[in-house]
Phi, psi and omega in degrees: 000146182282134219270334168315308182264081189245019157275002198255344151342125155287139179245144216234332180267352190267329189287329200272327191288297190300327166325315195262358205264291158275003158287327181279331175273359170287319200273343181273334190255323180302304186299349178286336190242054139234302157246179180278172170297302176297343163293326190309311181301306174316334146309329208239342175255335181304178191262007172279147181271139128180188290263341169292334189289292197333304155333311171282340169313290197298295185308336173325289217287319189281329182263019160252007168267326194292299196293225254345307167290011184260313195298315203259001158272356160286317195292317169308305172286355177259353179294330203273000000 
């Protein structure tokens, strides 16, 4: 990396985190424009899995990728 640039670098878990970040939120405004809001809570409390937990899974999951990949592009820059 250039010293110049030290933002330019890819980062492969922070891009993968936001990908799961806007998928869950593709699967949330389609059930929104699809059902009311009150089926989505009813949907998000009941014991069945679907596509709302899953959704929250995903943001869980993309915004535990984003920090990794932020925490390990700090841990790079304090090596040097």
């Amino acid at each position: 990396m250039s010293e110049y640039h030290p933002r330019r670098g890819r980062n492969w878990f922070t891009a993968m985190g936001l990908l799961f970040i806007i998928m869950g939120a593709i699967v949330i405004v389609r059930n929104l424009i699809l059902f009311s809001p009150e089926f989505i809570v009813d949907f998000m409390f009941n014991n069945e899995i679907t596509n709302e937990k899953v959704s929250l899974g995903m943001f869980a999951f993309g915004g535990f990728l984003v920090i990794l990949g932020f925490r390990k592009k700090f841990a790079q820059r304090e090596i040097r």
